[in-house]
VEXTIFI-355221 format. One record per residue: residue in three letters; y, z, x of N, C-alpha, C in turn; residue number from 1. Coordinates in steps of 0.2 Angstrom, whole numbers, plus 5000, padded with zeros to 4 digits. Layout:
<nuvos>
NUVO  res  n_c2  n_c3  n_c1  ca_c2  ca_c3  ca_c1  c_c2  c_c3  c_c1    n
NUVO  Ala     Y     Z     X      Y      Z      X     Y     Z     X  NUM
...
</nuvos>
This chain:
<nuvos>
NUVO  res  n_c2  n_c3  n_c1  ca_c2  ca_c3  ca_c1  c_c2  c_c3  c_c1    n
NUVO  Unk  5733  5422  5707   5737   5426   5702  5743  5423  5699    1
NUVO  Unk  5744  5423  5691   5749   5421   5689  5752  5426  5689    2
NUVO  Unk  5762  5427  5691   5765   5430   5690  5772  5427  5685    3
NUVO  Unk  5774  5432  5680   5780   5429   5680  5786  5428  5683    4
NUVO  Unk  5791  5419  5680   5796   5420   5685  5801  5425  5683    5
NUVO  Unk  5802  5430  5687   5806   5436   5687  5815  5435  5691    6
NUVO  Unk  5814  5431  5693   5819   5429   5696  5824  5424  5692    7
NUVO  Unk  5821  5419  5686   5824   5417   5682  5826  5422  5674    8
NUVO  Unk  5824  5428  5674   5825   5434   5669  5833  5435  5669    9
NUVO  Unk  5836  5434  5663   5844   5435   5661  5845  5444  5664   10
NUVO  Unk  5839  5449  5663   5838   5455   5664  5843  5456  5673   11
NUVO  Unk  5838  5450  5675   5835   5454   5684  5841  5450  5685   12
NUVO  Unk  5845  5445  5684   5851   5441   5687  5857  5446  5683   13
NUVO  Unk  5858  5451  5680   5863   5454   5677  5861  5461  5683   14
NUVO  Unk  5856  5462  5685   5853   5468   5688  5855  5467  5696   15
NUVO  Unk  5854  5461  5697   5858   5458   5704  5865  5458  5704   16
NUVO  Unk  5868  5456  5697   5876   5456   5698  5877  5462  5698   17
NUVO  Unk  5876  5467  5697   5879   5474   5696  5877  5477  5702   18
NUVO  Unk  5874  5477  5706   5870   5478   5714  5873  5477  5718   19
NUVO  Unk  5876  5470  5716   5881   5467   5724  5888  5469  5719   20
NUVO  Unk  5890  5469  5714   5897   5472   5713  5898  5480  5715   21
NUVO  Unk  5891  5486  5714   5892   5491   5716  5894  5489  5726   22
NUVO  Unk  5889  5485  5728   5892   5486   5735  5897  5481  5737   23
NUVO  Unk  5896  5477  5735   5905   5474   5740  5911  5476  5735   24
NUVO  Unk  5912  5476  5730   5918   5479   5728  5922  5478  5729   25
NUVO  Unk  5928  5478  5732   5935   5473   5732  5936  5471  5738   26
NUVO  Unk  5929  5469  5741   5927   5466   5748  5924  5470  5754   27
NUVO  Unk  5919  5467  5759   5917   5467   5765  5923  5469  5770   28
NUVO  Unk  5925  5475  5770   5931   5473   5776  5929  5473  5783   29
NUVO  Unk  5924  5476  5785   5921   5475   5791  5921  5468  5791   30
NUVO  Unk  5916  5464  5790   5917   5457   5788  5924  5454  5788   31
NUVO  Unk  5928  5456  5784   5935   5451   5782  5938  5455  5790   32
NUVO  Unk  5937  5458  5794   5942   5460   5800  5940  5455  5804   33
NUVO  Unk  5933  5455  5806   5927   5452   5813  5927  5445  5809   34
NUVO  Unk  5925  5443  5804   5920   5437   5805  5927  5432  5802   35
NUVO  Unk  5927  5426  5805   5930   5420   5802  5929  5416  5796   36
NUVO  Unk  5934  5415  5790   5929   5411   5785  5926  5405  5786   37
NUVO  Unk  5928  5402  5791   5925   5396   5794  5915  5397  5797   38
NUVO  Unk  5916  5403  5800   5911   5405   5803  5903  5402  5800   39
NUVO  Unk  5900  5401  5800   5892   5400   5799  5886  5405  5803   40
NUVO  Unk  5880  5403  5800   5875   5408   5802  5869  5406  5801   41
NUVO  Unk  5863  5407  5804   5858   5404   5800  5854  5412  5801   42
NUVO  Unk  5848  5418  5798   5847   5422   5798  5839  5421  5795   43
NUVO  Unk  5835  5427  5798   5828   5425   5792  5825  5431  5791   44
NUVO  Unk  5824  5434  5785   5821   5440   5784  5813  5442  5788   45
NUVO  Unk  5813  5445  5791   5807   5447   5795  5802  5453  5791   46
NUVO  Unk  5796  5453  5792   5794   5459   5791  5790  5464  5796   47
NUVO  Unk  5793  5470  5796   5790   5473   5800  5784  5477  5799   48
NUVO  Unk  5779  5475  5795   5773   5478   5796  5770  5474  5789   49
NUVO  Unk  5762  5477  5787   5759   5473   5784  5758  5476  5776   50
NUVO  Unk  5762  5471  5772   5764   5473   5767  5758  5467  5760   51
NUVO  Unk  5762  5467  5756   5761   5464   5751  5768  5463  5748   52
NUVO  Unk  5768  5458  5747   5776   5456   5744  5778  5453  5739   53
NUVO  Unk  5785  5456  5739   5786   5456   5729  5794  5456  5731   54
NUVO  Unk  5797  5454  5727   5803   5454   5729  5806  5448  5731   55
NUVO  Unk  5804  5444  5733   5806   5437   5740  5811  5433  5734   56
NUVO  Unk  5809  5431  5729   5813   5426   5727  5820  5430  5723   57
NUVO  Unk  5819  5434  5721   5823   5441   5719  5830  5441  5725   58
NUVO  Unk  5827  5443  5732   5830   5442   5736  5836  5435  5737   59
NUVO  Unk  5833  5431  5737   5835   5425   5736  5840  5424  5732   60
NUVO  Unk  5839  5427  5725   5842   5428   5719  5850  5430  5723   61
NUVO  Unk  5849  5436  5726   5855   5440   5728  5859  5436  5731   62
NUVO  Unk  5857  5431  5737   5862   5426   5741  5864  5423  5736   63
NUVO  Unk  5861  5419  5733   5863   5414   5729  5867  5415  5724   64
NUVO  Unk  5868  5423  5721   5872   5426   5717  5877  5427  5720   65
NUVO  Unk  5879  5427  5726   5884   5432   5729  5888  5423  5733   66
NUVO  Unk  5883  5419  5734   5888   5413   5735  5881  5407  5735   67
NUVO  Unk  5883  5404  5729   5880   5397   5727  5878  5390  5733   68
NUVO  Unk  5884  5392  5736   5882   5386   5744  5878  5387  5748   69
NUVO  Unk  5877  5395  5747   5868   5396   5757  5863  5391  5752   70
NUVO  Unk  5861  5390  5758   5854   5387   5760  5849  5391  5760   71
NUVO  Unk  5844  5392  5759   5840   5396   5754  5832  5392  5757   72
NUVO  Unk  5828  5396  5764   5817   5391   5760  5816  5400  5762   73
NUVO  Unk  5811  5397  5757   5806   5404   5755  5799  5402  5758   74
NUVO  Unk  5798  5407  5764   5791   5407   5766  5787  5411  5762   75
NUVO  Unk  5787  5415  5761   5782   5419   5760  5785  5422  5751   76
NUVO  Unk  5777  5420  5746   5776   5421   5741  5775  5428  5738   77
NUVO  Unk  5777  5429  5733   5776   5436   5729  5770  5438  5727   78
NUVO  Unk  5766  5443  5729   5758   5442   5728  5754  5442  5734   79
NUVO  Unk  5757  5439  5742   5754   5437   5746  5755  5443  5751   80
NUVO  Unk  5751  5442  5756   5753   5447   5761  5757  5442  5767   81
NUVO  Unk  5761  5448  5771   5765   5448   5776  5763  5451  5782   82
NUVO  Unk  5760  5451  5786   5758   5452   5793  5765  5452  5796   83
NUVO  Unk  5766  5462  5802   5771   5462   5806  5774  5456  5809   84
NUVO  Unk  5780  5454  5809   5783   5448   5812  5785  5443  5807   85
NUVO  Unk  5780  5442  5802   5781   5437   5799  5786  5434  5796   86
NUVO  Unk  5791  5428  5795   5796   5426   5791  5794  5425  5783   87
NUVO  Unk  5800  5426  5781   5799   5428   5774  5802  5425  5772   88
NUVO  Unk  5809  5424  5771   5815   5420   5771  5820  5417  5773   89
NUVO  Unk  5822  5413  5773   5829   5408   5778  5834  5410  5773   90
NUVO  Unk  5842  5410  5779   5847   5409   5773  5849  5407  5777   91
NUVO  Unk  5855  5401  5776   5859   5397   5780  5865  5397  5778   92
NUVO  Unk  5872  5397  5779   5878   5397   5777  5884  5401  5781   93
NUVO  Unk  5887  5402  5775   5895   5406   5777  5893  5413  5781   94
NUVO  Unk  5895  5413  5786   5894   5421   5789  5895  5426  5783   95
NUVO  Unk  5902  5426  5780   5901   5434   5777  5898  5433  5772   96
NUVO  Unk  5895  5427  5768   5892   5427   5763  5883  5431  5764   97
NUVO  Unk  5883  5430  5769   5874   5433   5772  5877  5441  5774   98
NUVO  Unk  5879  5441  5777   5883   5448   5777  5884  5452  5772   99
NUVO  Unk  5890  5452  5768   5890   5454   5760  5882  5454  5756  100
NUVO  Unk  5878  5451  5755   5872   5452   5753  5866  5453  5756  101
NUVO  Unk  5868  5456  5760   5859   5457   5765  5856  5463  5765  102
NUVO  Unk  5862  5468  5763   5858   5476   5760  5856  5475  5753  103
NUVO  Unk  5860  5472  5749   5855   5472   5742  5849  5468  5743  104
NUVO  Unk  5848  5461  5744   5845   5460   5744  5840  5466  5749  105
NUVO  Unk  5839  5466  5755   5833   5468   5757  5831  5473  5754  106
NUVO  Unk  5836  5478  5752   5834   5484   5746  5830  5482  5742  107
NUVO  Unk  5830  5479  5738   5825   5475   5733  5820  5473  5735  108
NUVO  Unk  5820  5468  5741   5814   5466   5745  5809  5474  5745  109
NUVO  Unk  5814  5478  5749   5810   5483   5751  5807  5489  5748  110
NUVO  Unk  5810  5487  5740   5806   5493   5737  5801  5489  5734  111
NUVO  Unk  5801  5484  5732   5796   5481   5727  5791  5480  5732  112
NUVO  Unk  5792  5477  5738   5787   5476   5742  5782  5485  5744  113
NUVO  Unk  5785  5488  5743   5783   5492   5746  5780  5497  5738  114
NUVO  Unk  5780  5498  5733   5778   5497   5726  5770  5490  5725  115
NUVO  Unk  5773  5485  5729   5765   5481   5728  5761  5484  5731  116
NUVO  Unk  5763  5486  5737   5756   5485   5743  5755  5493  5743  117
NUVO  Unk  5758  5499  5739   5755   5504   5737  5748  5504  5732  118
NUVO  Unk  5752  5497  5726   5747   5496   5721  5740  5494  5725  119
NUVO  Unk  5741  5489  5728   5734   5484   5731  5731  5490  5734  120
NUVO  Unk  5733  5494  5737   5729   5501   5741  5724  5502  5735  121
NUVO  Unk  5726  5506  5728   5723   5508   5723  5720  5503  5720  122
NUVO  Unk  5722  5499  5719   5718   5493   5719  5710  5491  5720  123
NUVO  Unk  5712  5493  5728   5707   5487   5732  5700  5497  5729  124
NUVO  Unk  5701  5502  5727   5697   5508   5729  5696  5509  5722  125
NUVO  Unk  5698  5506  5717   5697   5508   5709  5690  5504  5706  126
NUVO  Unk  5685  5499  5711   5678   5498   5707  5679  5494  5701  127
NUVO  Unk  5684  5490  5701   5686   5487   5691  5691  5491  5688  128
NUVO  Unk  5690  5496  5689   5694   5501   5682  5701  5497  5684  129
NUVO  Unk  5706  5497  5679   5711   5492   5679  5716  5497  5682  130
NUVO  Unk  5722  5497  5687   5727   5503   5689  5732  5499  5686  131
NUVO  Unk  5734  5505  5681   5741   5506   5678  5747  5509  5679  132
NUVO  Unk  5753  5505  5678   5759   5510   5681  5761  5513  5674  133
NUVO  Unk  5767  5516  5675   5770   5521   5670  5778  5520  5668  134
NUVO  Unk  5780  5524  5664   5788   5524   5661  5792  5528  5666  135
NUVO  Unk  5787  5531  5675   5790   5535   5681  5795  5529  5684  136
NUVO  Unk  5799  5526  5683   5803   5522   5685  5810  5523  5687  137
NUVO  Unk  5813  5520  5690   5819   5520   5691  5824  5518  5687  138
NUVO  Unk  5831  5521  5684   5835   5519   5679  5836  5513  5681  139
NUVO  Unk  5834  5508  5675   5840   5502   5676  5834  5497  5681  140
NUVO  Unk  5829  5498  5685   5824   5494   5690  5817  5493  5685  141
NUVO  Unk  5816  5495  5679   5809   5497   5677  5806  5488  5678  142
NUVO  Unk  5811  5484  5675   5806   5476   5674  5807  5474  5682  143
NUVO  Unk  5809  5475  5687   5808   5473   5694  5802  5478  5695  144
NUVO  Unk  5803  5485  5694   5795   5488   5697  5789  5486  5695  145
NUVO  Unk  5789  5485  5689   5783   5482   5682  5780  5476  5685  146
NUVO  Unk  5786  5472  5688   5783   5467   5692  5780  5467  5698  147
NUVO  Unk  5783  5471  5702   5781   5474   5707  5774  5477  5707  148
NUVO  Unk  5770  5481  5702   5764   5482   5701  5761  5476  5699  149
NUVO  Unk  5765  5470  5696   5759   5465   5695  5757  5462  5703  150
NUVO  Unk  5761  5462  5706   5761   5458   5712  5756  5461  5718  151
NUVO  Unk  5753  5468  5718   5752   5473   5721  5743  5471  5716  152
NUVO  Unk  5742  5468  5711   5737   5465   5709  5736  5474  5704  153
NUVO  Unk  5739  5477  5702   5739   5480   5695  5739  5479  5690  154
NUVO  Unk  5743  5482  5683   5742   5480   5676  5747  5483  5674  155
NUVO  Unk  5751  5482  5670   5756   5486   5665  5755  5489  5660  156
NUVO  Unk  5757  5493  5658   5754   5499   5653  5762  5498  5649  157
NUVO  Unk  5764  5501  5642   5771   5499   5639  5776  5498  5644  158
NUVO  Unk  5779  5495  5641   5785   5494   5643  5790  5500  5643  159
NUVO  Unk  5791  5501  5636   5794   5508   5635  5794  5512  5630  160
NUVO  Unk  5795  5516  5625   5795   5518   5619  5794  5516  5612  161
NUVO  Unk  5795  5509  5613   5795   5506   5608  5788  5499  5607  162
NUVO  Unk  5785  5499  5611   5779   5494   5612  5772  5496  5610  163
NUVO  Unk  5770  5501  5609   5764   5506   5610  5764  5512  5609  164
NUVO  Unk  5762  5514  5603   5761   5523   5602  5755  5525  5608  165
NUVO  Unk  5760  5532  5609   5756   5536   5615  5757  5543  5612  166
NUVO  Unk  5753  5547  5610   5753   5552   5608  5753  5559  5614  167
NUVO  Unk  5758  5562  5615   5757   5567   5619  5758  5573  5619  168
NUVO  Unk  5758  5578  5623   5756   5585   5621  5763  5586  5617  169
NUVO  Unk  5768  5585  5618   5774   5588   5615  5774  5587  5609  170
NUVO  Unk  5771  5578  5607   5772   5576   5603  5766  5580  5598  171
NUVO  Unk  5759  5584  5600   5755   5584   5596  5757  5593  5596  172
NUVO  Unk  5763  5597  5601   5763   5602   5597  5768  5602  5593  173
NUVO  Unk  5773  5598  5592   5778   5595   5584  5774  5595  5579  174
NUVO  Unk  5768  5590  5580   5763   5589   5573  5761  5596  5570  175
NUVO  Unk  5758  5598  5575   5757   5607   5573  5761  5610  5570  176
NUVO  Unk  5765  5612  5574   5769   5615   5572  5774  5615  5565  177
NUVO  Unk  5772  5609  5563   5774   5607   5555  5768  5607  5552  178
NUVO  Unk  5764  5610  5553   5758   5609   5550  5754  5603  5547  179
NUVO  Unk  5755  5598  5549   5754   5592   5545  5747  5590  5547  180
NUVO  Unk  5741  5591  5550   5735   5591   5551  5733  5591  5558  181
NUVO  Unk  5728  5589  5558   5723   5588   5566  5728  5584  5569  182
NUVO  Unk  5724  5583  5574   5728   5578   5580  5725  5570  5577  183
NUVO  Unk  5715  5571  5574   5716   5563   5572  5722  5562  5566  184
NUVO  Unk  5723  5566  5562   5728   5565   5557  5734  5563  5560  185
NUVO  Unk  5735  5565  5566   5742   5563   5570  5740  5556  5572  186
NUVO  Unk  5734  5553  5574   5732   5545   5576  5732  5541  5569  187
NUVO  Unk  5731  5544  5564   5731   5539   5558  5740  5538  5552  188
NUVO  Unk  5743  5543  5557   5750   5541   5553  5751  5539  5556  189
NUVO  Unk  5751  5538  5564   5756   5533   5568  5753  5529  5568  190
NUVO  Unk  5746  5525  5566   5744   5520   5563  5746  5516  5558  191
NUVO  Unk  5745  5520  5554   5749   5518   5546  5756  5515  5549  192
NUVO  Unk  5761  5520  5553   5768   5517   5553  5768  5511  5557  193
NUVO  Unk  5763  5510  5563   5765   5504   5567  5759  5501  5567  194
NUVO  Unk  5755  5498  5561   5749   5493   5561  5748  5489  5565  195
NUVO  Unk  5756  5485  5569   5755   5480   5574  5753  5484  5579  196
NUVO  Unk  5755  5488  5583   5755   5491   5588  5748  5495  5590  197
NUVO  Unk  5746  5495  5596   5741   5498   5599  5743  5507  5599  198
NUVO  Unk  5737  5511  5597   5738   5519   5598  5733  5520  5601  199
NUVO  Unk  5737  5527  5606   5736   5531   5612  5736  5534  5609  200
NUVO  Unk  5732  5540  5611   5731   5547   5611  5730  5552  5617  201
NUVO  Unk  5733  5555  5620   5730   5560   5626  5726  5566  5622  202
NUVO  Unk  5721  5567  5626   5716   5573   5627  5714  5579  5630  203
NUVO  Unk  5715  5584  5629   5714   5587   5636  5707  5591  5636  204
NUVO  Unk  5703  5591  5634   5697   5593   5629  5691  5587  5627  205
NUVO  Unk  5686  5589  5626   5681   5586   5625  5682  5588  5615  206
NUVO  Unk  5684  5595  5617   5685   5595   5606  5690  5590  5604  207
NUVO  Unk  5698  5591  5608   5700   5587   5607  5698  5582  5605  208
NUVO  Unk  5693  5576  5609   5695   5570   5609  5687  5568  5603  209
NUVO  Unk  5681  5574  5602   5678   5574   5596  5683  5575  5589  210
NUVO  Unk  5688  5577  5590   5693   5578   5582  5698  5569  5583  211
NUVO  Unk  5698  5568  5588   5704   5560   5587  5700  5556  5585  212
NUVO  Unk  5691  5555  5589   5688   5548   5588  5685  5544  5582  213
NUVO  Unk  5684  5549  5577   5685   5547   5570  5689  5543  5565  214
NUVO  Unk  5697  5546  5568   5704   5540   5569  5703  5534  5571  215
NUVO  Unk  5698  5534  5575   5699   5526   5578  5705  5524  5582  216
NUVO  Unk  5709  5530  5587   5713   5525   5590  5711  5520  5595  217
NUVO  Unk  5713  5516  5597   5713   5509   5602  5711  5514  5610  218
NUVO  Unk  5716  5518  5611   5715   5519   5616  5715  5529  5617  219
NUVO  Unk  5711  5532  5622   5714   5538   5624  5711  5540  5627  220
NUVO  Unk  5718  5544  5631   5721   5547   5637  5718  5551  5639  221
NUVO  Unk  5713  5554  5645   5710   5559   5647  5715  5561  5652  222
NUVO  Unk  5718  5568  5648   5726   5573   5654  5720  5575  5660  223
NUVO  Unk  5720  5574  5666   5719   5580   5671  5711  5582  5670  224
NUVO  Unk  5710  5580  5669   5702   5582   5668  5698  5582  5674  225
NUVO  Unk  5694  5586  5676   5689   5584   5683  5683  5578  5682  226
NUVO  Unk  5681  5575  5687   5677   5573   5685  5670  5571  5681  227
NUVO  Unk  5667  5577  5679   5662   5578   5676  5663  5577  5668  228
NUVO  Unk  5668  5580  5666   5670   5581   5661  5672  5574  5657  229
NUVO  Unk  5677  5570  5663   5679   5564   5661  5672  5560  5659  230
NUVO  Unk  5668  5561  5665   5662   5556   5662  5658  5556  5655  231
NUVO  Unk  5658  5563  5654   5657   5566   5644  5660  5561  5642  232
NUVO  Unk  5667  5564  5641   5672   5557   5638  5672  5551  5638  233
NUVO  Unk  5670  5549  5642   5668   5541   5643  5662  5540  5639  234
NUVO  Unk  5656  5541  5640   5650   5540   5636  5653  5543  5628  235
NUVO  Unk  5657  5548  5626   5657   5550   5619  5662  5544  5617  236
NUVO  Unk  5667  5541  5621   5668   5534   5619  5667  5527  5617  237
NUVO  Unk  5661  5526  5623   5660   5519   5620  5657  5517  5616  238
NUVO  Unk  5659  5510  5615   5658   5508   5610  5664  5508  5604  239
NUVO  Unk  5669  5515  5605   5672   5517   5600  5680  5515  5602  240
NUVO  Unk  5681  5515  5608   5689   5515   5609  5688  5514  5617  241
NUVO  Unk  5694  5513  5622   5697   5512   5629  5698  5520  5632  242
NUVO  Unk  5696  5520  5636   5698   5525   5640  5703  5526  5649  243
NUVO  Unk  5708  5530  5646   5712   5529   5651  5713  5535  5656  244
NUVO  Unk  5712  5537  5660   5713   5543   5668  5721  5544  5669  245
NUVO  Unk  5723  5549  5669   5729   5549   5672  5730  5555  5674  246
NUVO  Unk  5734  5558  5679   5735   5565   5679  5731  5568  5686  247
NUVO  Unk  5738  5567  5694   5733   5569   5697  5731  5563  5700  248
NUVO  Unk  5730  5558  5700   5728   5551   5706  5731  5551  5711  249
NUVO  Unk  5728  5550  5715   5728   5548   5723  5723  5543  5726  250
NUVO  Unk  5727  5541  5730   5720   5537   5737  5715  5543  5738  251
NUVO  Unk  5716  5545  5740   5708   5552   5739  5706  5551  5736  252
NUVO  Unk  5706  5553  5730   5701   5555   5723  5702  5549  5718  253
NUVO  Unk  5705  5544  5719   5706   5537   5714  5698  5535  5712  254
NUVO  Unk  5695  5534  5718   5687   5531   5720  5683  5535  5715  255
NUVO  Unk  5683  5541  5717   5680   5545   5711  5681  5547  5704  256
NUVO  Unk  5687  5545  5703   5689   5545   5695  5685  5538  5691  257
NUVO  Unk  5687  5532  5696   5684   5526   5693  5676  5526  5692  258
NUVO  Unk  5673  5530  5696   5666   5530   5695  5665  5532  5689  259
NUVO  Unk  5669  5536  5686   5668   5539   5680  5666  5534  5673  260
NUVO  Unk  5670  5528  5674   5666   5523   5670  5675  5521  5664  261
NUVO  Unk  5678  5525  5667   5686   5524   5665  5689  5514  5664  262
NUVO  Unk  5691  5514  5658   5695   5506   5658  5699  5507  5662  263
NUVO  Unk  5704  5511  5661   5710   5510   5666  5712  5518  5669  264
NUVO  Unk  5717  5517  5674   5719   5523   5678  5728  5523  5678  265
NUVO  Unk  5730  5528  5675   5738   5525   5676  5741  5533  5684  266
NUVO  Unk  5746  5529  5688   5747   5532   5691  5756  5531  5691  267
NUVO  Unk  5760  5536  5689   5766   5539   5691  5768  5535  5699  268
NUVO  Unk  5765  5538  5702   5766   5537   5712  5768  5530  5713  269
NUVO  Unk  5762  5523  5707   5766   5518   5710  5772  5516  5710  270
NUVO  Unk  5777  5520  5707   5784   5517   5705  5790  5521  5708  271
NUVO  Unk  5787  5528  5707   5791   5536   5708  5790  5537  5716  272
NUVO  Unk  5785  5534  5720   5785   5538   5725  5783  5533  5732  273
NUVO  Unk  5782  5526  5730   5782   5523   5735  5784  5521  5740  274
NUVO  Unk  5783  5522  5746   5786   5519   5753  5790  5516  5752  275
NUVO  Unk  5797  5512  5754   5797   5505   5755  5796  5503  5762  276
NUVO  Unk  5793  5496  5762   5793   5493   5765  5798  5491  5770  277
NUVO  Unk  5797  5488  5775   5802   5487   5782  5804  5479  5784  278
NUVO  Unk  5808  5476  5782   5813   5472   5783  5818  5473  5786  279
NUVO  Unk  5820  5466  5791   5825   5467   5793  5828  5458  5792  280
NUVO  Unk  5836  5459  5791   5837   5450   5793  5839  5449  5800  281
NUVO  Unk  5836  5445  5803   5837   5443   5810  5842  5439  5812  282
NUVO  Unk  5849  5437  5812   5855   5430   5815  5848  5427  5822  283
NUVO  Unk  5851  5420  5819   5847   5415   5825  5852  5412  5828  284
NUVO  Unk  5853  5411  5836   5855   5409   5839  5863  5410  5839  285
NUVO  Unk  5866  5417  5839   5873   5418   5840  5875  5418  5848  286
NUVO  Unk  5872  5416  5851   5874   5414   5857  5881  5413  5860  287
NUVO  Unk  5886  5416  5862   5894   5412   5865  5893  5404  5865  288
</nuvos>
């Protein structure tokens, strides 16, 4: 799996400065009371159950933002799995320097990890069909979770409003309500306007999606459909445009949306609502 480096992004190191500025703030004083600046430590993040992970060198990012001197080896890559127990990363250096960064970093660790190895779940039960995340994100974390679904062995759907026309119910009762034509008449202005850009359409109707298909958009959107109907939708597609399921996914019924014959499946849940994962940093040898 190619990933990109996410940890070299000007975005994701301005998104770590702001993390550990929200938490240490005008200092660790639990730390500046108890720990000595002389003090040292060597620590290694564990994981407590079997994940998929995403996050690790992000993490990393966080110490090394927070003080350039730790010592820093990364076991475990983004993408791969992590069996209970296993090491994931080292950090070496100043006591309050690992202390001061160990909740953001594992924050991160443990959302993104826990965002991958939701995806790999949908994943591993989707038949081919490609699982898609969403604009369901967190303020301010979209390109850490984005990544997070790639690593989770999913696919990204826009980035955000400005990448991709997606035409949606709001936007097709506005069209109406100006009277400005059908719904394909809706796929063929936003056409005209963003000739580069790929068009969506959602549907929620088999008339629907027979009034859009003569537009020729690129792709569109089956809202909530059961499966029967989706499968109509599918056959009255190909050959003409992409077909994409949303609305309503789960591990239960994920299996049988794919059989339907769908290119891609986007799901809300991987970003909005998954688990995290369970880290912990462990100090090595603080013995008297």
């Amino acid at each position: 799996m190619s990933l990109p480096e996410i940890h070299d992004q000007p975005e994701v190191r301005e998104m770590v400065f702001r993390a550990l500025a929200e938490d240490v703030g005008t200092g660790d004083v639990t730390s500046l009371a108890l720990v000595t600046e002389e003090e040292t430590a060597s620590g290694t993040i564990v994981s407590r159950g079997d994940y998929v992970l995403s996050g690790v060198r992000v993490a990393a990012l966080v110490f090394q933002t927070l003080d350039e001197s730790l010592s820093l080896d990364v076991f475990g890559e983004d993408g791969s799995r992590a069996g209970e127990g296993a090491a994931v990363l080292n950090v070496s250096g100043r006591a309050r320097s690992i202390l001061a960064a160990e909740r953001v970093a594992l924050n991160l660790l443990q959302h993104m990890s826990g965002i991958a190895t939701l995806t790999q779940k949908f994943v591993a039960r989707a038949h081919g069909a490609a699982i898609l995340d969403t604009r369901k994100t967190t303020p301010g974390l979209r390109m850490l979770e984005k990544y997070a679904v790639l690593c989770g062995g999913g696919c990204n759907h826009r980035t955000g409003l400005y990448d991709r026309v997606l035409i949606k119910d709001n936007h097709r009762a506005l069209w109406r309500r100006r009277g400005a034509g059908s719904l394909g008449d809706a796929v063929r202005a936003a056409a005209r306007m963003h000739p580069g850009l790929l068009v969506e359409v959602e549907v929620e109707s088999e008339a629907d999606l027979k009034d859009v298909l003569p537009a020729r958009p690129d792709w569109v959107l089956l809202d909530n459909m059961n499966p029967d109907i989706m499968a109509r939708c599918v056959e009255l597609c190909r050959g003409k445009c992409k077909v994409e399921a949303s609305g309503g996914i789960t591990l239960d019924n994920v299996e049988e949306v794919a059989r339907t014959g769908v290119n891609a499946i986007s799901i809300g849940a991987l970003t909005h609502s998954a688990r995290a994962a369970d880290f912990s940093l462990e100090f090595l040898d603080l013995s008297p």
